[in-house]
C-alpha positions in Angstrom: 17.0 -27.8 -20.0 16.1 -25.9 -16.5 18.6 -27.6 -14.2 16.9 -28.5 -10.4 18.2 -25.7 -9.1 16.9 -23.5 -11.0 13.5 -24.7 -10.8 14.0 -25.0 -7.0 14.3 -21.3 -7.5 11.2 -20.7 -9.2 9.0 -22.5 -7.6 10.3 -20.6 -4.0 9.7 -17.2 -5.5 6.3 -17.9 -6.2 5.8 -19.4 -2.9 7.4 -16.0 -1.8 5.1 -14.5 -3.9 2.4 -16.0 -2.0 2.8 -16.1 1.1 3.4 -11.9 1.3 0.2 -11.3 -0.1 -1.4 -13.7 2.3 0.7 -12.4 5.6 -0.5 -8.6 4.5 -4.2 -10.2 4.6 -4.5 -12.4 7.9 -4.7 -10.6 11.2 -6.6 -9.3 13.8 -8.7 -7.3 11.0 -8.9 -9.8 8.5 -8.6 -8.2 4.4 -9.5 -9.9 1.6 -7.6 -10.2 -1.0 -8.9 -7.4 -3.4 -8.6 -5.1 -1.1 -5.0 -6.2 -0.2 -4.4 -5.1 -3.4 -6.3 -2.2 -3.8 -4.5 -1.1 -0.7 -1.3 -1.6 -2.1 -2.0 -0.1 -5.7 -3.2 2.9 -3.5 0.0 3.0 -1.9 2.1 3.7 -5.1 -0.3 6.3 -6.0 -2.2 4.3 -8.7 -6.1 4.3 -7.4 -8.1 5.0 -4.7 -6.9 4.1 -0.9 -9.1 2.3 1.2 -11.4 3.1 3.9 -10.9 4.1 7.3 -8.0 2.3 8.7 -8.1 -0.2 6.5 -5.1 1.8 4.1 -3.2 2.1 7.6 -3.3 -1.9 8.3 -2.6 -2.4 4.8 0.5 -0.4 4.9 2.5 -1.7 8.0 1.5 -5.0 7.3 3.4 -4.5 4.0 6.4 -3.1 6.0 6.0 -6.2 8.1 5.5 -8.8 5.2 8.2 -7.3 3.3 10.7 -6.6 6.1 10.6 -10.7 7.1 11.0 -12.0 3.0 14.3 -9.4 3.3 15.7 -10.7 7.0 14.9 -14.5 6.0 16.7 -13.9 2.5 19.4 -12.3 4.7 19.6 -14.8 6.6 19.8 -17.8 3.9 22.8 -15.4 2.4 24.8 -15.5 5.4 24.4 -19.1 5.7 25.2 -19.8 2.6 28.8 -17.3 2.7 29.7 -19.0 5.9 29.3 -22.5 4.3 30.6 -21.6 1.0 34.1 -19.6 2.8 35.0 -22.9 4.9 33.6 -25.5 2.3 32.0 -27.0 5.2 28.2 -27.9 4.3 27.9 -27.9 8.4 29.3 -24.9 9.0 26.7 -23.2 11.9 27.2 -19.6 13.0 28.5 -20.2 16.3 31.9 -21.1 14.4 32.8 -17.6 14.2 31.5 -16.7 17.7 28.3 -15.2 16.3 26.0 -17.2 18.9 28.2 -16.4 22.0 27.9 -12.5 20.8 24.4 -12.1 20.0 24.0 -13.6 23.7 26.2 -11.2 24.9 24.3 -8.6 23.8 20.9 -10.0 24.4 21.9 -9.7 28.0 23.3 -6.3 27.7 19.9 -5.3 26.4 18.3 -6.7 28.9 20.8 -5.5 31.9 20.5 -1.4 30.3 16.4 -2.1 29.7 16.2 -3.4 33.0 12.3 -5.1 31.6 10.8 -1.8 30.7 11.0 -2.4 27.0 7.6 -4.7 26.2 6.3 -1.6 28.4 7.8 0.9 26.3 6.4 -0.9 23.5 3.0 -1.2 24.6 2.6 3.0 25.2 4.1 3.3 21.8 1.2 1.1 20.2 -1.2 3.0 22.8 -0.1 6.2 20.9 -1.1 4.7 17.5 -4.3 3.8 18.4 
């Protein structure tokens, strides 16, 4: 017998299993979904890569699909090793001082930025295009 769980589980990794596929096709240039897959076949070497940009957008958008499932998994991980280590189903971050340090350094990075970096970040895209 599966317990609850477990199927709990299952059924979230094929949501996971989903939703990547889907967040690789919706954007600005908008992919179906053969040649999401085409595009990432291409990317391991097996088959033909697609036209024009089209292999380019396929390829960060992976990095970007595949980079969120790994920080939200993190994420869920944590929570659950900070609940789990005080037996406390409440537990939040900010019982270790996490909150009050990732303000801290919010505001450092803002202090040592000074606002340049969405600029910085715009001539970097500028350069890609």
């Amino acid at each position: 017998a599966v317990s609850r769980a477990g199927l709990l589980g299952v059924l979230l990794a094929l949501a996971l299993l989903l939703c990547v596929p889907s967040s690789i096709a919706v954007g600005t240039a908008d992919l179906a979904f053969g040649e999401v897959a085409r595009g990432a076949l291409a990317s391991f070497g097996v088959g033909e890569p697609l036209e024009g940009a089209a292999q380019t957008i396929v390829a960060l958008r992976t990095w970007r699909a595949l980079t969120a499932a790994a920080v939200g998994g993190s994420l869920a991980l944590s929570g659950a090793l900070v609940q789990g280590v005080f037996r406390n189903p409440l537990a939040a971050p900010s019982l270790l001082g996490v909150t009050g340090g990732a303000s801290l350094g919010a505001a450092l990075a803002i202090l040592a930025l000074g606002g340049f970096a969405p600029r910085g970040v715009i001539e970097q895209a500028q350069g890609l295009a």
